[in-house]
mmCIF file as gemmi writes it, N, C-alpha and C atoms, coordinates in Angstrom:
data_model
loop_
_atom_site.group_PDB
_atom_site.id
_atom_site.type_symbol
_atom_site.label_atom_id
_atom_site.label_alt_id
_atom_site.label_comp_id
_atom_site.label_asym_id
_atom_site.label_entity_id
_atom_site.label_seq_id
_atom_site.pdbx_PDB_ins_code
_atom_site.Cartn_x
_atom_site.Cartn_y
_atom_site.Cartn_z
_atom_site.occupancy
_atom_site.B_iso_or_equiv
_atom_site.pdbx_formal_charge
_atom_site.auth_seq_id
_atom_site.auth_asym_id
_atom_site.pdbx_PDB_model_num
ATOM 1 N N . UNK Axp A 1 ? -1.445 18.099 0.585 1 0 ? 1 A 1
ATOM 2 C CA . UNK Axp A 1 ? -1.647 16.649 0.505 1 0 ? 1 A 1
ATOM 3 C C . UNK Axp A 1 ? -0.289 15.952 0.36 1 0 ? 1 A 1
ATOM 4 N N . UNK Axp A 2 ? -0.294 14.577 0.753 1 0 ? 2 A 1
ATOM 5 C CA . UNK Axp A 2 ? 1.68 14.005 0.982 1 0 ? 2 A 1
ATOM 6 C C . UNK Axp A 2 ? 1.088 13.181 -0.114 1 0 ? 2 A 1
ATOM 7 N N . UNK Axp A 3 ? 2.43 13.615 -0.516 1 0 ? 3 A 1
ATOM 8 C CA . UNK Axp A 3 ? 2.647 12.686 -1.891 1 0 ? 3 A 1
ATOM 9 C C . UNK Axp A 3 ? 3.729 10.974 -1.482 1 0 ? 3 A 1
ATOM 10 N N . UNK Axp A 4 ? 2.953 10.127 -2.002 1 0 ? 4 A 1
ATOM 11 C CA . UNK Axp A 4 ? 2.991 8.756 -1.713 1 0 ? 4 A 1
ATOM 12 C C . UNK Axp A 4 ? 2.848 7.818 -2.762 1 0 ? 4 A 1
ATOM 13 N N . UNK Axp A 5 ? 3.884 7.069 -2.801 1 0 ? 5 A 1
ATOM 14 C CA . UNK Axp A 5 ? 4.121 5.958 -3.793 1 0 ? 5 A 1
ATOM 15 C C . UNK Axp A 5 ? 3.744 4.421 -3.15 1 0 ? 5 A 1
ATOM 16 N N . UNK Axp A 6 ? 3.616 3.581 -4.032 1 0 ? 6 A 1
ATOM 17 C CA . UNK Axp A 6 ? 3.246 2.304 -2.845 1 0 ? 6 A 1
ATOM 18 C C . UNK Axp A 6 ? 4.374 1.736 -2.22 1 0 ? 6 A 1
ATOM 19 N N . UNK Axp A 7 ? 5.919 1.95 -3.472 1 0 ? 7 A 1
ATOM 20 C CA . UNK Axp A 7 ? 7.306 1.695 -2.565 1 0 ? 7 A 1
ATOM 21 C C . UNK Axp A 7 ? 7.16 1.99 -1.701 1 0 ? 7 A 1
ATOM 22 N N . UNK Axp A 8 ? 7.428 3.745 -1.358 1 0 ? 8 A 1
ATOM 23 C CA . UNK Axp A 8 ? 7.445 4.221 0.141 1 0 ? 8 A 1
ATOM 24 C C . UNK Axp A 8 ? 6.597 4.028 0.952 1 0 ? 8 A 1
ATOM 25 N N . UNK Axp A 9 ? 5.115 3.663 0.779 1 0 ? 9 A 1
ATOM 26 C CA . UNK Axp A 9 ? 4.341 3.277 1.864 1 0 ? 9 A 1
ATOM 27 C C . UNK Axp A 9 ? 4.236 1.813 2.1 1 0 ? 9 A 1
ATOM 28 N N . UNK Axp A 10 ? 4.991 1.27 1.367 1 0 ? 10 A 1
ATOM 29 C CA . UNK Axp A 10 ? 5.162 -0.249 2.106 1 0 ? 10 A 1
ATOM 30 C C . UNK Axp A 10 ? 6.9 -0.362 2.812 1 0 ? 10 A 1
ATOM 31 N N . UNK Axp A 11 ? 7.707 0.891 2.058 1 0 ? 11 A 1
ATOM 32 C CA . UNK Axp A 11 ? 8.859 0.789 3.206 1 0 ? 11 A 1
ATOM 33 C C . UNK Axp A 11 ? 8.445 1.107 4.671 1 0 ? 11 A 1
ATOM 34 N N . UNK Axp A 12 ? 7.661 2.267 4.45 1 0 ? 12 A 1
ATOM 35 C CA . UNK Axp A 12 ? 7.753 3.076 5.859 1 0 ? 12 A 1
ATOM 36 C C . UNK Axp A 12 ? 6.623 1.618 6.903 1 0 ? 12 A 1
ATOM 37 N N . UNK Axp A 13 ? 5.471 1.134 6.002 1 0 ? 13 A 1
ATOM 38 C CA . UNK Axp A 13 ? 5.148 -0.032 6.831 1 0 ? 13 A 1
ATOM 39 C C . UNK Axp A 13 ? 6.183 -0.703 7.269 1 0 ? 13 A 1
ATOM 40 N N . UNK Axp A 14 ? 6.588 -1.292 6.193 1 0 ? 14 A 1
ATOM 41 C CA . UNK Axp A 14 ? 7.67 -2.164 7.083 1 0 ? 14 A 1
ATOM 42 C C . UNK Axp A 14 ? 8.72 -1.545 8.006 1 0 ? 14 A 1
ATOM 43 N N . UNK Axp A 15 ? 9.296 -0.569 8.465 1 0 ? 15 A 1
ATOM 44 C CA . UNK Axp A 15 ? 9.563 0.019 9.128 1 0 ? 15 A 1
ATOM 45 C C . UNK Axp A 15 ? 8.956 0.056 10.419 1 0 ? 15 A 1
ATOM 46 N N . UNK Axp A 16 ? 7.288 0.468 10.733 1 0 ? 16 A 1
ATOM 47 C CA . UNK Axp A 16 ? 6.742 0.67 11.694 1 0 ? 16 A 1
ATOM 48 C C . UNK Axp A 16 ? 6.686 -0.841 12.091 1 0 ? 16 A 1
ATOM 49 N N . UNK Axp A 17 ? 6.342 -1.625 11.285 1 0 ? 17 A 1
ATOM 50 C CA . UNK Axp A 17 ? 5.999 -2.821 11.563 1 0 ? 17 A 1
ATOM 51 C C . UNK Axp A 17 ? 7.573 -3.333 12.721 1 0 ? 17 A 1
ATOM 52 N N . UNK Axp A 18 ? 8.872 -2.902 12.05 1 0 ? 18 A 1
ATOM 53 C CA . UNK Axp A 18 ? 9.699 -3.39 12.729 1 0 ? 18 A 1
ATOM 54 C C . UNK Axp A 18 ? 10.111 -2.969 14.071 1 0 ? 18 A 1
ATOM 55 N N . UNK Axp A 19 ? 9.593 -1.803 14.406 1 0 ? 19 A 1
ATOM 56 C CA . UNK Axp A 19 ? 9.828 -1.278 15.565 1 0 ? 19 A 1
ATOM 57 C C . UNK Axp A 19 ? 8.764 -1.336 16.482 1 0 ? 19 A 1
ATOM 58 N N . UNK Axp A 20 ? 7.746 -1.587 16.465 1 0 ? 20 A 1
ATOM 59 C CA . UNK Axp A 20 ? 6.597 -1.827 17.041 1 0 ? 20 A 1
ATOM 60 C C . UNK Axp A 20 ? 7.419 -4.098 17.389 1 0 ? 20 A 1
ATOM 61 N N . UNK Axp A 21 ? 7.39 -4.902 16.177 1 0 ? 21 A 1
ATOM 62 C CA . UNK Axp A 21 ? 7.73 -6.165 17.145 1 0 ? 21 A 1
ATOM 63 C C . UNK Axp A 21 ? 9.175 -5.954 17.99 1 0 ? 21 A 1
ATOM 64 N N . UNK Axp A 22 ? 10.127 -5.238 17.443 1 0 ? 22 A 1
ATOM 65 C CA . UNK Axp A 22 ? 11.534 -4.741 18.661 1 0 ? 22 A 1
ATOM 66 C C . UNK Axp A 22 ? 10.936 -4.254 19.649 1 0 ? 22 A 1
ATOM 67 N N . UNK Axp A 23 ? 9.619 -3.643 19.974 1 0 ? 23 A 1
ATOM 68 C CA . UNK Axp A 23 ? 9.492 -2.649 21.103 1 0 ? 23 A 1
ATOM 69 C C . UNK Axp A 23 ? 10.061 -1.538 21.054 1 0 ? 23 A 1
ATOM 70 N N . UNK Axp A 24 ? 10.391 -1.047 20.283 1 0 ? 24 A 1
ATOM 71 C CA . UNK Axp A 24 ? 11.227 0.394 19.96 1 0 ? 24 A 1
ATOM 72 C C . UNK Axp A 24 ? 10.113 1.621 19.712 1 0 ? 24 A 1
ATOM 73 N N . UNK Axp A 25 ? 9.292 1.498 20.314 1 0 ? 25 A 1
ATOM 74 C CA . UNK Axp A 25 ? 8.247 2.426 20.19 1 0 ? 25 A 1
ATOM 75 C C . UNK Axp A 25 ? 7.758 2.935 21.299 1 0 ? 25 A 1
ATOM 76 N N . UNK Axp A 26 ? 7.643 3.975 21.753 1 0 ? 26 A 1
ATOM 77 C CA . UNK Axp A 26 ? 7.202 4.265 23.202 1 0 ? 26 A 1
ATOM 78 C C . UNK Axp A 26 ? 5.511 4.534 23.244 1 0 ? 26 A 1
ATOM 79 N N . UNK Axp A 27 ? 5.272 4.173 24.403 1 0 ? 27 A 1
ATOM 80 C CA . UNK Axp A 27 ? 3.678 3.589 25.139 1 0 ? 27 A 1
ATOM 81 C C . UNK Axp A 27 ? 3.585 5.077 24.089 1 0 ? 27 A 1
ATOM 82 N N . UNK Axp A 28 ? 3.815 6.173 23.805 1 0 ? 28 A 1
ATOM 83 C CA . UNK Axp A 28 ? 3.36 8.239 23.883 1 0 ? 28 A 1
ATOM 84 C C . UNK Axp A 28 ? 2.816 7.913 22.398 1 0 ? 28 A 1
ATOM 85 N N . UNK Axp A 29 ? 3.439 7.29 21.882 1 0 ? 29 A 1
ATOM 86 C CA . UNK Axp A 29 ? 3.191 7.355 19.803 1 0 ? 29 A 1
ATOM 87 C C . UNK Axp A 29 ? 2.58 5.832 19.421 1 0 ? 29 A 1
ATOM 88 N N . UNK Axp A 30 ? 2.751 5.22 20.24 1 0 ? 30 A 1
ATOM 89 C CA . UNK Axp A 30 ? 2.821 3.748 19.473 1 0 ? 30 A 1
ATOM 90 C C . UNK Axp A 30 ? 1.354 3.997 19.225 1 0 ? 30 A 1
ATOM 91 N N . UNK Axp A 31 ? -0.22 4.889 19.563 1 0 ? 31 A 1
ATOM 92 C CA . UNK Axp A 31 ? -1.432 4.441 18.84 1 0 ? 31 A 1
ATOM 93 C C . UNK Axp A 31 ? -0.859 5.709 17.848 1 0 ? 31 A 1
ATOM 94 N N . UNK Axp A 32 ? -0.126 6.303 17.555 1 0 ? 32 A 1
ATOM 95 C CA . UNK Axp A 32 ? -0.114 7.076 16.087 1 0 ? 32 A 1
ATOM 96 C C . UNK Axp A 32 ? 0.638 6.273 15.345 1 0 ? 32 A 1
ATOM 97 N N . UNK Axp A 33 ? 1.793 5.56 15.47 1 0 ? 33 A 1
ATOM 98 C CA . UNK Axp A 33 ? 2.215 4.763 14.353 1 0 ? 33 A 1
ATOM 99 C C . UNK Axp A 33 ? 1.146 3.815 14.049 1 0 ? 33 A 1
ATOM 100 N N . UNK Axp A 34 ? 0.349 2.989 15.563 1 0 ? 34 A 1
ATOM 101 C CA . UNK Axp A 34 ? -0.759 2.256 14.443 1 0 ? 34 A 1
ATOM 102 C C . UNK Axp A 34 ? -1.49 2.82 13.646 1 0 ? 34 A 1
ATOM 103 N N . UNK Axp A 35 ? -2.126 4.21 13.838 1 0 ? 35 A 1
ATOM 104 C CA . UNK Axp A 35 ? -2.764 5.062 13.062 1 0 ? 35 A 1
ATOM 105 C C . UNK Axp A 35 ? -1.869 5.485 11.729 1 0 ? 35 A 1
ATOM 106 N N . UNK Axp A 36 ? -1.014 5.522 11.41 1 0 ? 36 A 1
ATOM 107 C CA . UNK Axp A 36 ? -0.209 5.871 10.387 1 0 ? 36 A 1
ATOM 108 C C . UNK Axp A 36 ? -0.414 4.144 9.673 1 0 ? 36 A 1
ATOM 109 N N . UNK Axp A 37 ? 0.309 3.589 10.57 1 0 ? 37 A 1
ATOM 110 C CA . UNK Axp A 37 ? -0.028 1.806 9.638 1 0 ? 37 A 1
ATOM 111 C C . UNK Axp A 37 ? -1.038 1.428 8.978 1 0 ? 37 A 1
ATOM 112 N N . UNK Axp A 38 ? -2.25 1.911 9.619 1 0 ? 38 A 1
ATOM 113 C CA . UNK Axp A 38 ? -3.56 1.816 9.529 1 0 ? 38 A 1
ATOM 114 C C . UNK Axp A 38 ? -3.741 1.953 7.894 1 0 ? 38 A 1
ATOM 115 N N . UNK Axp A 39 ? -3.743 3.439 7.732 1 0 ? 39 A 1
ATOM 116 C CA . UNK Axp A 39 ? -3.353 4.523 6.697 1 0 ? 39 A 1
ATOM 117 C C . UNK Axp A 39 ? -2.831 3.72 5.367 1 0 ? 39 A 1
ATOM 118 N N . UNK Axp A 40 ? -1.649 3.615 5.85 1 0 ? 40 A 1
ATOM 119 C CA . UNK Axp A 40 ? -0.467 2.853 4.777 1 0 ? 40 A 1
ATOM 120 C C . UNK Axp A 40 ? -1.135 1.398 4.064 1 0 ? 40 A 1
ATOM 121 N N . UNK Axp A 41 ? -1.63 0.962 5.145 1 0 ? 41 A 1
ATOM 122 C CA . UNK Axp A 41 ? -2.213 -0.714 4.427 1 0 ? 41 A 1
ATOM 123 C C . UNK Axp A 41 ? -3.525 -0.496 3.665 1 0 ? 41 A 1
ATOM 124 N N . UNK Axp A 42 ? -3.914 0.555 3.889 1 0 ? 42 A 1
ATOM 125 C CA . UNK Axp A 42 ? -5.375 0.859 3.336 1 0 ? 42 A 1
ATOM 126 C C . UNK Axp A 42 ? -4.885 1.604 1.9 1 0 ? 42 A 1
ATOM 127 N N . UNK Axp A 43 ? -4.331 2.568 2.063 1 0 ? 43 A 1
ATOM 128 C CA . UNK Axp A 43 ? -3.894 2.753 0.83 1 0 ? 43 A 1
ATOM 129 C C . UNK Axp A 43 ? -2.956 1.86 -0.216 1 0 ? 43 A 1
ATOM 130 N N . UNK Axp A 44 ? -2.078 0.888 0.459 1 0 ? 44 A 1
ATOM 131 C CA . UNK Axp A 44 ? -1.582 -0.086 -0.684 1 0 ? 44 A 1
ATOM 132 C C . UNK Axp A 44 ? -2.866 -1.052 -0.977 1 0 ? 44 A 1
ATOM 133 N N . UNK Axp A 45 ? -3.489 -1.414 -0.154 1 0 ? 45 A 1
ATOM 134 C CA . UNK Axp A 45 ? -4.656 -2.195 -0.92 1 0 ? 45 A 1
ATOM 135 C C . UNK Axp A 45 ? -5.516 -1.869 -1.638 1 0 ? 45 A 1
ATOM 136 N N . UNK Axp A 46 ? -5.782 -0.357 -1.759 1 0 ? 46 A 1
ATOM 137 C CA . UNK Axp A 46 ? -6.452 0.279 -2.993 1 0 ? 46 A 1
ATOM 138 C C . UNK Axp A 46 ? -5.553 0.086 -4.148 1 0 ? 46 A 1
ATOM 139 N N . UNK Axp A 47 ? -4.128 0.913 -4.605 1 0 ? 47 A 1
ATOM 140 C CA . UNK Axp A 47 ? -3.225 0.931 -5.333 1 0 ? 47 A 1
ATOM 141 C C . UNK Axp A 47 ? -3.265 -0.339 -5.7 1 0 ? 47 A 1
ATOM 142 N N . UNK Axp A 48 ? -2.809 -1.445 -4.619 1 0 ? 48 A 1
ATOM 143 C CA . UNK Axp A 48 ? -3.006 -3.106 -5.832 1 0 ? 48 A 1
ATOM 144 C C . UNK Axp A 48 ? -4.663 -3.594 -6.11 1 0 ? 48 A 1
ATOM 145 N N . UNK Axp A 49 ? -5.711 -2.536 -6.215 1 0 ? 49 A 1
ATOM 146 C CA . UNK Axp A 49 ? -6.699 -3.052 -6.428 1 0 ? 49 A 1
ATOM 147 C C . UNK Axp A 49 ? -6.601 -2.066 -7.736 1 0 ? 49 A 1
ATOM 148 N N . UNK Axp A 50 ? -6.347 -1.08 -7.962 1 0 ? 50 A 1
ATOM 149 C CA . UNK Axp A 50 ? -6.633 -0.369 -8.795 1 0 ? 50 A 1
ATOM 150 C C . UNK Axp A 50 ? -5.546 -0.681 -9.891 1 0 ? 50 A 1
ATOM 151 N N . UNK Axp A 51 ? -4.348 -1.567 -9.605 1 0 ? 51 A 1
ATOM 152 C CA . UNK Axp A 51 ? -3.584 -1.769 -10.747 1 0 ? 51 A 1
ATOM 153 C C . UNK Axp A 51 ? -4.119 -3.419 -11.027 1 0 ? 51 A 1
ATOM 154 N N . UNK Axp A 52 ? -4.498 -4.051 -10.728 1 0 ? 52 A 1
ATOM 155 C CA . UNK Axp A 52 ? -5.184 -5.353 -10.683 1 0 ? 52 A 1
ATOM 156 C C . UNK Axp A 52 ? -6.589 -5.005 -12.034 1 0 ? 52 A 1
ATOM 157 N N . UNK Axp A 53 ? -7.043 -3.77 -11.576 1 0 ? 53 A 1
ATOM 158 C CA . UNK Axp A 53 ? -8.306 -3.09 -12.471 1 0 ? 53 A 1
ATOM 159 C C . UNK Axp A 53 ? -7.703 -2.847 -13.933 1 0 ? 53 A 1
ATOM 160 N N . UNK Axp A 54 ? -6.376 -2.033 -13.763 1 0 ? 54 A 1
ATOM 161 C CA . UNK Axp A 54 ? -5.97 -1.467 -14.977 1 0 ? 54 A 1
ATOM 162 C C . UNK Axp A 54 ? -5.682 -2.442 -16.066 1 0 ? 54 A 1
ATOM 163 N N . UNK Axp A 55 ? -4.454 -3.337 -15.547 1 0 ? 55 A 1
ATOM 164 C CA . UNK Axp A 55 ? -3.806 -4.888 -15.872 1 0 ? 55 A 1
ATOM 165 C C . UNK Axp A 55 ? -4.958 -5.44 -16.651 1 0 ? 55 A 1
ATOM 166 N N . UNK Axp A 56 ? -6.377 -5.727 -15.438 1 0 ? 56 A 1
ATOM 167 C CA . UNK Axp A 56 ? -7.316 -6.503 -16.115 1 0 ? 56 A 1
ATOM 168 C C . UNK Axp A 56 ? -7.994 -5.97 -17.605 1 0 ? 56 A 1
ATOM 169 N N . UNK Axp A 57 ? -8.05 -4.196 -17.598 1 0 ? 57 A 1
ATOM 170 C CA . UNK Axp A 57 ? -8.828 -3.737 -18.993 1 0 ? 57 A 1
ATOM 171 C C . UNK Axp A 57 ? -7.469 -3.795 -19.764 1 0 ? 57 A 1
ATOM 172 N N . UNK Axp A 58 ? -5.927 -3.922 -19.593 1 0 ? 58 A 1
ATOM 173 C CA . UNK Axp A 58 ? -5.715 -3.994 -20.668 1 0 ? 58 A 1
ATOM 174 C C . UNK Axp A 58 ? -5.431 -5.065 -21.285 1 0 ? 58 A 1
ATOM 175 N N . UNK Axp A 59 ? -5.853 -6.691 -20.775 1 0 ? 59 A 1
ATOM 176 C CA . UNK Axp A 59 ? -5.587 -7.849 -20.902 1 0 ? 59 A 1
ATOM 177 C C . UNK Axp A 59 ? -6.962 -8.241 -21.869 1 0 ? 59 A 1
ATOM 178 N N . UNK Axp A 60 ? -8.007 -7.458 -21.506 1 0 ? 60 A 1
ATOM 179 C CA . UNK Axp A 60 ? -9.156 -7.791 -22.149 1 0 ? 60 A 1
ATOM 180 C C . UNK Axp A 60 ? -8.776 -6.916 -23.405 1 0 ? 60 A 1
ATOM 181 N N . UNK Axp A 61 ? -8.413 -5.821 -23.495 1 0 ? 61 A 1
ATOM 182 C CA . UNK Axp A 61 ? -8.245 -4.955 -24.578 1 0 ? 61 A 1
ATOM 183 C C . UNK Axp A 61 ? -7.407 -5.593 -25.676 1 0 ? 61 A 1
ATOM 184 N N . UNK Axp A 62 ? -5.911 -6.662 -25.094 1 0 ? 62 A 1
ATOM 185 C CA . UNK Axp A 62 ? -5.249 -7.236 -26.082 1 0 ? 62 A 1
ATOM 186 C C . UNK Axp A 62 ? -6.039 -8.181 -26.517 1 0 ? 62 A 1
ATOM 187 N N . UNK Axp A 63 ? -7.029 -9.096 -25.388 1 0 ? 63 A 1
ATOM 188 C CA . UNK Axp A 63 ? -7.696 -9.723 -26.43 1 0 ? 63 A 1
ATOM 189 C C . UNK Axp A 63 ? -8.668 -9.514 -27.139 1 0 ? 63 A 1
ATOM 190 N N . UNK Axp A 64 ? -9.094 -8.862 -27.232 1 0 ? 64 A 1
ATOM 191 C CA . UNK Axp A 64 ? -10.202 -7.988 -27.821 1 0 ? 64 A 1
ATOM 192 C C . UNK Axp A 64 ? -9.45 -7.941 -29.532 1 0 ? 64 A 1
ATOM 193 N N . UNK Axp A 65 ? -8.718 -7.414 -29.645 1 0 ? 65 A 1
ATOM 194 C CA . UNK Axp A 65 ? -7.702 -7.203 -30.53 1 0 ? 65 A 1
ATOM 195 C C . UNK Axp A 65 ? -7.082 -8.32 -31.428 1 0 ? 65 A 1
ATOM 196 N N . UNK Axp A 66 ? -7.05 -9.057 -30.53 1 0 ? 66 A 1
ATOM 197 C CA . UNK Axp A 66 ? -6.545 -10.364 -31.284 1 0 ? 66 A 1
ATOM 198 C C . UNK Axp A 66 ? -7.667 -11.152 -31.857 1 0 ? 66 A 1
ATOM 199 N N . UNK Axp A 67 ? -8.898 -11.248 -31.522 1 0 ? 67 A 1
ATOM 200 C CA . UNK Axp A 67 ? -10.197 -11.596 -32.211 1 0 ? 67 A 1
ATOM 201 C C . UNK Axp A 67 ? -10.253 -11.029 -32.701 1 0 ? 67 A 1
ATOM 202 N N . UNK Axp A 68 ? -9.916 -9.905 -33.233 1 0 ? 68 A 1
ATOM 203 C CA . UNK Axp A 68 ? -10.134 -9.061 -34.956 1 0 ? 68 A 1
ATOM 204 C C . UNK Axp A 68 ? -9.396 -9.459 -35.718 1 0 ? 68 A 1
């Protein structure tokens, strides 16, 4: 399994992203980099959903805390 951070999968997006609007991509790969892009945006939008989740229980947890 590849190990992946959301840094590196929003560098390497932005990366594909930049060579795909240069045209620097040939007709042979360009549907696997979209398939790799694909990939990458799906997984950062989990990661900021799941730290959006975390953030939120521990915002309720401080206040939780502070009403005691």
């Amino acid at each position: 399994m590849e190990e992946i951070n959301y840094e590196s999968a929003y560098k390497e997006l932005e990366e594909i992203t930049r060579e795909i609007e240069n045209e620097a991509v040939s007709v042979d790969v360009l549907a696997e980099k979209v398939k790799r892009a694909s990939f990458l945006i799906e997984f950062c939008q989990k990661k900021l959903r799941q730290t959006e989740e975390e953030v939120g229980n521990i915002i309720r947890q401080i206040e939780g805390d502070a009403s005691k």
